[in-house]
C-alpha positions as CSV (number, residue, x, y, z in Angstrom):
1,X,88.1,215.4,-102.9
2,X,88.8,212.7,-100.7
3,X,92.1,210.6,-101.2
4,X,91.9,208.4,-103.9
5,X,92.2,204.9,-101.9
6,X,90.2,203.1,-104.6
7,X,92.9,203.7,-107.1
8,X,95.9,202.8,-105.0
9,X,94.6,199.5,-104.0
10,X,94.0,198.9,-107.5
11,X,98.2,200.4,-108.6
12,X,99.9,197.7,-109.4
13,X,103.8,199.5,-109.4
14,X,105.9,200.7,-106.4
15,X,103.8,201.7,-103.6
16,X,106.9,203.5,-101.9
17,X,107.8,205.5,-105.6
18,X,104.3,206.5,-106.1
19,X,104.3,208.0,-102.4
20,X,107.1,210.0,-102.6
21,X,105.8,210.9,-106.1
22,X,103.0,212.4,-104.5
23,X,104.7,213.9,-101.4
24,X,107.4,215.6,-104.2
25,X,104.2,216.7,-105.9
26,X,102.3,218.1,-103.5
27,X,105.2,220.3,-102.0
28,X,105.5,221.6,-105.9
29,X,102.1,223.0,-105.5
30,X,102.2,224.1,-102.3
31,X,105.2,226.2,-103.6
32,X,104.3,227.9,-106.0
33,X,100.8,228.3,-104.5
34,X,98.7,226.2,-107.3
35,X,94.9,227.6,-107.2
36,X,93.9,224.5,-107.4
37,X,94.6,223.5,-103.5
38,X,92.0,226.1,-102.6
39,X,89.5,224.3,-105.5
40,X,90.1,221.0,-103.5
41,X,89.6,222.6,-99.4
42,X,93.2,222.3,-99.1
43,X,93.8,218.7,-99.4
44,X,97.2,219.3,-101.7
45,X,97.8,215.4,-101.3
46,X,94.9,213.6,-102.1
47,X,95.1,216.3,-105.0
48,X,98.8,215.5,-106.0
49,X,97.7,211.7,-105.9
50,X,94.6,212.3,-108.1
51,X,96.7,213.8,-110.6
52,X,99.5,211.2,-110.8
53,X,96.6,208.4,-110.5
54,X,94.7,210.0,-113.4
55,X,97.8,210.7,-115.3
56,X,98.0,214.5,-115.1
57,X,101.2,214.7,-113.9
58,X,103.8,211.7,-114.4
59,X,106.7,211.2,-112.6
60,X,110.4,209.2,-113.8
61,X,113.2,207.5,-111.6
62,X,116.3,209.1,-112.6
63,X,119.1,206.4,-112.3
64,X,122.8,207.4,-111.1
């Protein structure tokens, strides 16, 4: 799976939350070794972006 360039051009929120989002994500899988990252040939972050583009996984601000 390639990185999903097609749907950030067309995300229309933060571009810097949405990146850490996916960074924060993909260190999650790594972690905890999700199966999946061997599924996609080790690409854990066009895989963490698929799955917040698609809605798989969601992400929330927390305010202080």
């Amino acid at each position: 799976m390639l990185f999903p360039l097609q749907n950030l051009v067309k995300f229309t929120g933060n571009i810097y939350e949405i990146t850490v989002a996916a960074n924060r994500r993909a260190y999650q899988m790594l972690r905890v070794k999700d199966p999946a990252i061997e599924e996609n040939e080790g690409k854990v972050v066009s895989l963490a972006a698929q799955q917040l583009f698609s809605n798989k996984v969601t992400y929330r601000i927390e305010q202080q």
